[in-house]
C-alpha positions as CSV (number, residue, x, y, z in Angstrom):
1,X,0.0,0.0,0.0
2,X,1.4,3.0,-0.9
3,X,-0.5,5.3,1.8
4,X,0.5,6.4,4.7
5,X,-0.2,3.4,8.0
6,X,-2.9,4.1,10.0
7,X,-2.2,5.3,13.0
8,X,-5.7,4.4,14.5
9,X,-8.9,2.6,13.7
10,X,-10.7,5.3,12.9
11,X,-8.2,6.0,9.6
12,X,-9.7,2.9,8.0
13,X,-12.9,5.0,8.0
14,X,-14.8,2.0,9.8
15,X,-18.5,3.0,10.5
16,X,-18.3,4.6,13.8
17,X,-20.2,2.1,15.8
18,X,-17.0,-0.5,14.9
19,X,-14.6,2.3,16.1
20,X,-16.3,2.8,19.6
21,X,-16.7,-0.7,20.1
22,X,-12.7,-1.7,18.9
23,X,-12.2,1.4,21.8
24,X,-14.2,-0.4,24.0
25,X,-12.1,-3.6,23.8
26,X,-8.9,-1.8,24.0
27,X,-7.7,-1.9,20.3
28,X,-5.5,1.0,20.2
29,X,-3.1,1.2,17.4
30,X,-3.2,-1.2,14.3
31,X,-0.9,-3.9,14.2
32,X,1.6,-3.8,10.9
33,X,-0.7,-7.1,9.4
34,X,-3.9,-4.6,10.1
35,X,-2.3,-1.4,8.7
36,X,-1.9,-3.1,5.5
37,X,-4.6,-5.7,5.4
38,X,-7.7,-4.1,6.4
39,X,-7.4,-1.4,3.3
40,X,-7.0,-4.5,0.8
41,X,-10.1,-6.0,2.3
42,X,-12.3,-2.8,2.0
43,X,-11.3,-2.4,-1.7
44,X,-12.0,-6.1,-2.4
45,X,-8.9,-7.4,-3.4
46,X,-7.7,-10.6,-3.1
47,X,-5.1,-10.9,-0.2
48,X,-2.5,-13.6,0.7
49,X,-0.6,-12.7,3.8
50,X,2.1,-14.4,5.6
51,X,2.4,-13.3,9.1
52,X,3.4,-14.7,12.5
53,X,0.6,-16.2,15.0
54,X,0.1,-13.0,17.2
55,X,0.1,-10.9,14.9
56,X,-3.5,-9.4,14.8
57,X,-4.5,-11.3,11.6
58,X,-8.2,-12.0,12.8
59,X,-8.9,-8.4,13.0
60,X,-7.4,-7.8,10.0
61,X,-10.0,-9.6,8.1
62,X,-12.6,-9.8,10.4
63,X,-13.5,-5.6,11.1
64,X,-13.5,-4.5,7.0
65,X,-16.1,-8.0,6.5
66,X,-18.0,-6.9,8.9
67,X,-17.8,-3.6,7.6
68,X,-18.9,-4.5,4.7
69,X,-21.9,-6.4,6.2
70,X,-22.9,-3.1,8.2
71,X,-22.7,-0.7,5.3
72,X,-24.0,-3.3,2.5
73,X,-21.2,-2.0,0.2
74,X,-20.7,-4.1,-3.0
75,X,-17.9,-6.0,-3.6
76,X,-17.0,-7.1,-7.7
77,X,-20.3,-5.3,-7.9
78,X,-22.4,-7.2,-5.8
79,X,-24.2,-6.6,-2.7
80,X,-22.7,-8.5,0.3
81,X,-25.9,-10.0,1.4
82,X,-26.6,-13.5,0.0
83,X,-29.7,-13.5,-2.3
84,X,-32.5,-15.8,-2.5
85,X,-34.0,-17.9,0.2
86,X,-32.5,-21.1,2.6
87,X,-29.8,-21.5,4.8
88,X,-27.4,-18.8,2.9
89,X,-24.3,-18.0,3.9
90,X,-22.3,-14.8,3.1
91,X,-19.0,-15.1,4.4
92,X,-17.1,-18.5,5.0
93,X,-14.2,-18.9,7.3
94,X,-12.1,-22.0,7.0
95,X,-10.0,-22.9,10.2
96,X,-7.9,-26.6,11.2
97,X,-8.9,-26.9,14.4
98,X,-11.9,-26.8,16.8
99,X,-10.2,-24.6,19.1
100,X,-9.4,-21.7,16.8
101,X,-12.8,-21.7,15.0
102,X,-14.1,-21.1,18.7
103,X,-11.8,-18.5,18.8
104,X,-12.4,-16.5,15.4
105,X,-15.7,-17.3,16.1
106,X,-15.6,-15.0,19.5
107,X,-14.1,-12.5,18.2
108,X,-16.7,-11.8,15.1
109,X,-18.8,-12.1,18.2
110,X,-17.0,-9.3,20.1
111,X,-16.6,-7.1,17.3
112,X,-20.0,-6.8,16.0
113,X,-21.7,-6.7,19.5
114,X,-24.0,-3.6,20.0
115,X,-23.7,-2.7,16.6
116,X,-26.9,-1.0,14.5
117,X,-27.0,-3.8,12.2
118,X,-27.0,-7.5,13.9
119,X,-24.2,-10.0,12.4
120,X,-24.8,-13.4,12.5
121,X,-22.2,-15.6,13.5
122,X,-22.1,-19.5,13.2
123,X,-19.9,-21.7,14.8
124,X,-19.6,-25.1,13.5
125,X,-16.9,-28.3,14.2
126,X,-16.8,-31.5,15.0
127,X,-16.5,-33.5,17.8
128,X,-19.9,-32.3,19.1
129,X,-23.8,-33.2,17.9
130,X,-24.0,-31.5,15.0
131,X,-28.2,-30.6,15.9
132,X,-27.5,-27.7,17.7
133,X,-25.3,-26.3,14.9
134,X,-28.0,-27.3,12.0
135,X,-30.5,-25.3,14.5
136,X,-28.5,-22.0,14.0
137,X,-28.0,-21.9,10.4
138,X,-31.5,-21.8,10.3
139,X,-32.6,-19.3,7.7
140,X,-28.7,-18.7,6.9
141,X,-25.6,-16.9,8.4
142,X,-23.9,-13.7,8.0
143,X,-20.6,-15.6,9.1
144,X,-20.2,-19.1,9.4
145,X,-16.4,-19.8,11.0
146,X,-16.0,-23.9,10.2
147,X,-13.9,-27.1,10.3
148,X,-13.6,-28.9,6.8
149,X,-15.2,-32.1,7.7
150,X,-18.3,-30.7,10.3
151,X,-18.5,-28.0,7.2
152,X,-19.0,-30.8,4.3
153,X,-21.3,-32.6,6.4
154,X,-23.6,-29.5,7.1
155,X,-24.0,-29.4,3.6
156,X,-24.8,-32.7,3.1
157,X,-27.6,-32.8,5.2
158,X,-29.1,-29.4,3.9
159,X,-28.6,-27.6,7.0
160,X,-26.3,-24.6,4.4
161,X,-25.7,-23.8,1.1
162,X,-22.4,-22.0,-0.4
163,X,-23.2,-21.1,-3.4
164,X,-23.9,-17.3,-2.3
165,X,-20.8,-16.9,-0.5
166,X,-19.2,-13.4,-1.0
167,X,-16.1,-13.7,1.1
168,X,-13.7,-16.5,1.6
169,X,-11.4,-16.6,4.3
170,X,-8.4,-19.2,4.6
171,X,-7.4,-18.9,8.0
172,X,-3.9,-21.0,8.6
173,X,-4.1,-22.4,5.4
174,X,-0.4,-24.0,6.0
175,X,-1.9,-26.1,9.5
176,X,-5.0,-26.9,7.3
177,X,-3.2,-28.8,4.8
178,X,-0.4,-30.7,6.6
179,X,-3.6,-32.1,9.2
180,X,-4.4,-33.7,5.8
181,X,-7.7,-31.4,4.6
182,X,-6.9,-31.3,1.1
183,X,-9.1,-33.5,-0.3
184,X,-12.0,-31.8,2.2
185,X,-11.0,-28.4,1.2
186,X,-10.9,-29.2,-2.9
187,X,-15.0,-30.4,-2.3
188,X,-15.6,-27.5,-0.4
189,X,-13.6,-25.3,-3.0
190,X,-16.1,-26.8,-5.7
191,X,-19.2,-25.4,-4.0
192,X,-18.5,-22.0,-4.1
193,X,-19.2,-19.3,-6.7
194,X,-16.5,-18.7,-9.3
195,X,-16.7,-14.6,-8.1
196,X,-15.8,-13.8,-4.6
197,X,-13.4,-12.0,-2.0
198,X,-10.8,-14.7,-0.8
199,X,-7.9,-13.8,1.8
200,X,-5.6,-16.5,2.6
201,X,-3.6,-16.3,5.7
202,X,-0.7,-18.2,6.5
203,X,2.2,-18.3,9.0
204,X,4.5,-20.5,6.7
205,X,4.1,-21.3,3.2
206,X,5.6,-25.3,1.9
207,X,4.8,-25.7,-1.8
208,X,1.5,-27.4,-1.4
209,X,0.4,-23.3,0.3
210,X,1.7,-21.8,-2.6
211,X,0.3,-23.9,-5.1
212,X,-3.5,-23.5,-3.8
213,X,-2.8,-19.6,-3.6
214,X,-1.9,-19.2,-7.2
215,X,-4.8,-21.6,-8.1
216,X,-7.1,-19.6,-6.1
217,X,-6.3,-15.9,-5.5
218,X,-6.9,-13.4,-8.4
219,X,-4.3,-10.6,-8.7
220,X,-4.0,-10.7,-5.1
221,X,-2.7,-8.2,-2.2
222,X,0.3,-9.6,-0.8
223,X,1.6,-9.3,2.6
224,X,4.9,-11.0,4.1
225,X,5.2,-9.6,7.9
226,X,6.5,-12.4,9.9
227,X,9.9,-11.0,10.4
228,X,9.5,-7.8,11.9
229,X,6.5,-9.4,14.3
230,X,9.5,-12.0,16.4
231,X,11.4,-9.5,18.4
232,X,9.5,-9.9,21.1
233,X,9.9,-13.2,21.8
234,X,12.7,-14.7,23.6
235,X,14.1,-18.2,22.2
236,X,16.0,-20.3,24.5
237,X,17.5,-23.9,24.1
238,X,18.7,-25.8,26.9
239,X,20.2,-29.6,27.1
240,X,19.8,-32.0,29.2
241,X,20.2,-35.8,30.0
242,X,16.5,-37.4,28.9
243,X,16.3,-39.0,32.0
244,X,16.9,-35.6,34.0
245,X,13.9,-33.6,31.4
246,X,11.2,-33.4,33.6
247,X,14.0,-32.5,37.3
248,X,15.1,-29.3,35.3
249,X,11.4,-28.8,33.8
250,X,9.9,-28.9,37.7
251,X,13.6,-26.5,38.5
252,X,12.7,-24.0,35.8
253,X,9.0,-24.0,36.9
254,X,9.8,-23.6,41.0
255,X,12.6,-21.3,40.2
256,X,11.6,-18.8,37.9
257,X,8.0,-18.7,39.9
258,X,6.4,-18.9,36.5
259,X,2.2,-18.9,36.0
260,X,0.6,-19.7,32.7
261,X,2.9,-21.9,31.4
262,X,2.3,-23.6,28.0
263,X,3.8,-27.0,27.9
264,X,4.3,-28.7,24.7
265,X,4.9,-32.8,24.5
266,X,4.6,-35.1,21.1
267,X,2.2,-37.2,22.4
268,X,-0.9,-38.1,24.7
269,X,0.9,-40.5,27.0
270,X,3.2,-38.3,27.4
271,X,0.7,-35.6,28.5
272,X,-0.4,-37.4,31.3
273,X,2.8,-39.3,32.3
274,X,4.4,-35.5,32.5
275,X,1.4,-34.3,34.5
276,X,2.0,-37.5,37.2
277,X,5.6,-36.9,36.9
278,X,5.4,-33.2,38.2
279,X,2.5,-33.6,40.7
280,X,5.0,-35.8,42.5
281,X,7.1,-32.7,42.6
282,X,4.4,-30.0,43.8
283,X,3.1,-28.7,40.7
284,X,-0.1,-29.0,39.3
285,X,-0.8,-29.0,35.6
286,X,-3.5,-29.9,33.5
287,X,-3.8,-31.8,30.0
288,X,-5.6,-30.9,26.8
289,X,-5.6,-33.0,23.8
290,X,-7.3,-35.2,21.6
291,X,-8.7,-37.9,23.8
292,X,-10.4,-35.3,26.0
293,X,-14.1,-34.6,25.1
294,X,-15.1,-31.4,23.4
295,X,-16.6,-30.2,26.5
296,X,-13.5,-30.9,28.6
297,X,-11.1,-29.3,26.2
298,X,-13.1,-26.4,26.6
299,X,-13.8,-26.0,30.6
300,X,-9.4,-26.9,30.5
301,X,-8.8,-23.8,27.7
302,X,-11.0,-21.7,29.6
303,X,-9.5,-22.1,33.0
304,X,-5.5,-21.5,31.4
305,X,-7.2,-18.2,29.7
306,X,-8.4,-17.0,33.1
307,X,-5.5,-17.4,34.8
308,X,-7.4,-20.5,36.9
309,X,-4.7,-22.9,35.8
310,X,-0.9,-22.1,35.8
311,X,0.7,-25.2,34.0
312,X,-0.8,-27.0,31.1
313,X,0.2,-29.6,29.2
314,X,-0.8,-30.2,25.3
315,X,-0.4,-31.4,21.9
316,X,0.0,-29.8,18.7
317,X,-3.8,-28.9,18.9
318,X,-2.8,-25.8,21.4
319,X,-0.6,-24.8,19.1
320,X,-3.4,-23.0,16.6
321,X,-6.0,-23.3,19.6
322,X,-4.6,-21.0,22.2
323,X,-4.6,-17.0,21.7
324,X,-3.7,-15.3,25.2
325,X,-2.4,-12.1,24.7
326,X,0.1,-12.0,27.2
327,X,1.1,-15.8,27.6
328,X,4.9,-15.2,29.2
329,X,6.3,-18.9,28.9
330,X,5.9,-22.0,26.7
331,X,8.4,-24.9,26.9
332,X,8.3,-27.4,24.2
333,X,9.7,-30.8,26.3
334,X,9.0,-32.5,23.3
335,X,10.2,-31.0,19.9
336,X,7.6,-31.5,17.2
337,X,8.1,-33.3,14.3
338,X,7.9,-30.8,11.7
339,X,9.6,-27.5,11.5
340,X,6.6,-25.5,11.1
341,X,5.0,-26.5,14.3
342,X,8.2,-25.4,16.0
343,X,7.1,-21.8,15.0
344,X,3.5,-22.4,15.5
345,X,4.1,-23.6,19.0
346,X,6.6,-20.9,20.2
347,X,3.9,-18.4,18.9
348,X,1.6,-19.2,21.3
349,X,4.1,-16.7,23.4
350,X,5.1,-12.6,22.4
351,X,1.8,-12.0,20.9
352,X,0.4,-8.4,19.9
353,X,3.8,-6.9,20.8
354,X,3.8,-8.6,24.4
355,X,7.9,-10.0,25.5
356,X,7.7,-13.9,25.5
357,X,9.9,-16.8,26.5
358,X,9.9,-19.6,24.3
359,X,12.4,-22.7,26.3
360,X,13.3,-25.6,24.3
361,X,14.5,-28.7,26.2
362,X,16.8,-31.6,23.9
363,X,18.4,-34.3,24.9
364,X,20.9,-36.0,23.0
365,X,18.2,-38.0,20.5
366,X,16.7,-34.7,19.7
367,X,20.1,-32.3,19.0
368,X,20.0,-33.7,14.8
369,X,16.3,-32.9,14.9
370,X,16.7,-29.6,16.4
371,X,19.4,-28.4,13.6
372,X,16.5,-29.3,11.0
373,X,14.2,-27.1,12.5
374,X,16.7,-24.3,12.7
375,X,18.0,-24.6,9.1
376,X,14.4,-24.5,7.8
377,X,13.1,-21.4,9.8
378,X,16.9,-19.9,9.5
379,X,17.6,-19.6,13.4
380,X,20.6,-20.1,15.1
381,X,20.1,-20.6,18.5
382,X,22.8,-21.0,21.1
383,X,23.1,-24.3,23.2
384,X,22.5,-23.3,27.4
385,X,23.3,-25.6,30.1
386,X,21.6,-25.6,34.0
387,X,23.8,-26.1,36.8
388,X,22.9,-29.4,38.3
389,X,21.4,-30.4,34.8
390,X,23.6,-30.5,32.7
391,X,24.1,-33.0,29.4
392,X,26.8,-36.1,29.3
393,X,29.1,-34.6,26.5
394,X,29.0,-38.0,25.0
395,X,26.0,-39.9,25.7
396,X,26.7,-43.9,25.3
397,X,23.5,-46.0,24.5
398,X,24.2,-49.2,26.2
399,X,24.9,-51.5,23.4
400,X,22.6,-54.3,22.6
401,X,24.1,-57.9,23.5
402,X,24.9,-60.4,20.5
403,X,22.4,-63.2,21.1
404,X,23.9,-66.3,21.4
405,X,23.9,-69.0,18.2
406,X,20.3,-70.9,18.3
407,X,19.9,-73.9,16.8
408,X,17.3,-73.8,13.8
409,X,13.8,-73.9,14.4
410,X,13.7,-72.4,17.3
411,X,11.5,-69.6,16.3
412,X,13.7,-67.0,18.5
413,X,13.6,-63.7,15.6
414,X,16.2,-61.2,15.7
415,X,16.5,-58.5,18.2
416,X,15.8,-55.0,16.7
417,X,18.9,-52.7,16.4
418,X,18.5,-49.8,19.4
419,X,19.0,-46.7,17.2
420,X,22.5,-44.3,18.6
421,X,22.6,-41.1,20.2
422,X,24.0,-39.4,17.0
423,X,21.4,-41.0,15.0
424,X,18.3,-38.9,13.8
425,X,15.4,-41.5,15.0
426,X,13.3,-38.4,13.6
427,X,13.6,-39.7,9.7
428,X,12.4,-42.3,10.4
429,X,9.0,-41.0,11.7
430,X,6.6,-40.4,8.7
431,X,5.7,-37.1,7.9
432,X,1.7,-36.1,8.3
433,X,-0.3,-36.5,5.2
């Protein structure tokens, strides 16, 4: 954009009403993803954007559709209103997980509240009946915020129709393709109108990102912001023996007298094990992931948010689920397998400006895995030790003993090899489809 950046909300010459009630919530001064993003919107454009988590990207597509929803403005000379009857919808927002389309969700909510012209706003994902959400597209949506699947069937059982749809918003496109929702998203892609506003936002972008944007986006707006949105976020690495992970993890906790702290681990044993492990040392965490109902993700999210819960454990469904604005630590005891959730995760801390801490923990199986992640999100990060913690230089895997000779037909099968310290037992994990 060639104009000057807004200095407030009220430069984007949002209908008042929007301006009192961003005041109201205590949006100040635009983020650099909203200066640039919001003006696109307004005009209609296209927009693909690339920006850190934290950076104020649900704003910046959320206030000009709504916008455009209070003032009925056109867009590609349309109005913004679906027309004809059913369950309509006008603006579609496509999210990976539950947990964030709760979240977008709210904040349409929160925007548009106490505004002249009511907004609509329908929540729908899976993992819960799906009655109460055919119930509320009754006579259609302004906004419907949606999972893939829960979204295709909604359509298949008549409850919407998105053939009407005027805007299309790609929220973390990159997360919604590497959980595997290509195939979902191409049907879904089919049912909409060939003319329409699309914005795709997108914190990394891997081939298969780039590829649907150019197949998608017409003559587009494009933004690239993530590196001048990380300075305020802290990134530490520390190693340590495996067995002495969750000793320093309990140390850094007790020591450093930290609340809210987002714990990350590969795996839902792991989860619980970890919160067993450091109950036994006087701290109290909570779990969230997959296994847990919908209900009990959501009474665990909500009690981290308000403060009611200090340590949590979770999967990589925090990592797009969680947005508290001034989260101070997450710990990754775990590293994930791929190198984007590494930056997905550690955004969870230093949003909206806010200083963050962001603590790795490796021990020697994880150092080869580690150097992947920093070569493919071109950090450098400097190796810290812990008094009283600290890493064997050279860790010795007790070697396997040579079975004695068998006489055949015994049935007795070979022993598997017990993978090095050196050796990267992360190839040989399978990447998501």
């Amino acid at each position: 954009m060639t104009s000057a950046p807004a200095n407030c909300f009220a430069d984007f010459q949002l209908p008042s009403s929007l301006v009192e009630r961003l005041a109201q919530l205590e949006y100040k001064t635009p983020t650099p993803v909203q200066q640039q993003a919001i003006p696109a919107m307004l005009s209609g454009k296209d927009l693909l954007v690339g920006a850190n988590t934290g950076s104020g990207k649900t704003a910046a597509f959320a206030l000009p559709i709504i916008t455009r929803h209070i003032t009925g403005e056109l867009t590609n000379g349309k109005s913004c209103q679906p027309q004809g009857k059913g369950n309509l919808v006008s603006t579609l927002v496509l999210v990976p997980t539950r947990e964030l389309a709760k979240q977008v969700a709210d904040n349409f909510v929160a925007y548009a509240q106490n505004l002249e012209r009511k907004i609509k706003v329908v929540c729908v994902f899976g993992g819960v009946s799906a009655n109460p959400q055919m119930l509320a597209l009754r006579g259609g949506a302004d906004v419907v915020v949606a999972t893939p699947g829960r979204l295709l069937d909604l359509v298949s059982s008549n409850a919407l129709k998105l053939d009407k749809v005027k805007h299309l918003i790609l929220d973390e496109a990159d997360r919604l393709l590497s959980l595997g929702f290509t195939d979902e998203l191409g049907n879904i892609l089919k049912l909409l109108p060939k003319t329409k506003q699309t914005g795709l936002f997108s914190a990394t972008f891997p081939d298969e990102v780039i590829a649907l944007a150019n197949s998608l986006l017409n003559e587009p707006t494009t933004l690239f912001l993530q590196s001048a949105e990380q300075s305020t976020l802290v990134q530490r690495v520390m190693t340590v023996n495996k067995d002495k992970k969750t000793a320093l993890l309990a140390h850094l906790i007790k020591e450093n007298s930290w609340r809210q702290v987002l714990i990350f681990a590969s795996a839902k044993k792991t989860c619980n094990n970890l919160a067993q492990k450091l109950a036994k040392r006087g701290i109290t965490a909570q779990v969230f992931h997959g296994d847990q109902a919908q209900g009990a993700r959501t009474r665990v999210l909500d009690g981290f948010k308000q403060g009611e819960i200090d340590v949590l454990i979770a999967t990589d469904i925090a990592a797009r689920g969680i947005d508290i604005e001034k989260l101070p630590v997450v710990i990754n005891f775990e590293l994930p397998r791929s190198p984007a959730d590494y930056m997905h995760r550690i955004g969870r801390s230093g949003r909206a400006g806010e200083v963050g801490l962001a603590v790795s923990l490796i021990s020697h199986d994880e150092y080869h895995h580690f150097k992947v992640i920093e070569k493919k999100n071109k950090i450098r990060l400097e190796r810290e030790q812990v008094a009283g913690f600290e890493a064997d230089e050279n860790l010795e895997v007790e070697p396997v003993d040579k079975p004695m000779a068998k006489p055949a037909g015994t049935g007795k099968k070979k022993r598997k090899k017990v993978p090095q310290a050196n050796e990267n037992i992360w190839s040989q994990a399978k990447p998501k489809s």
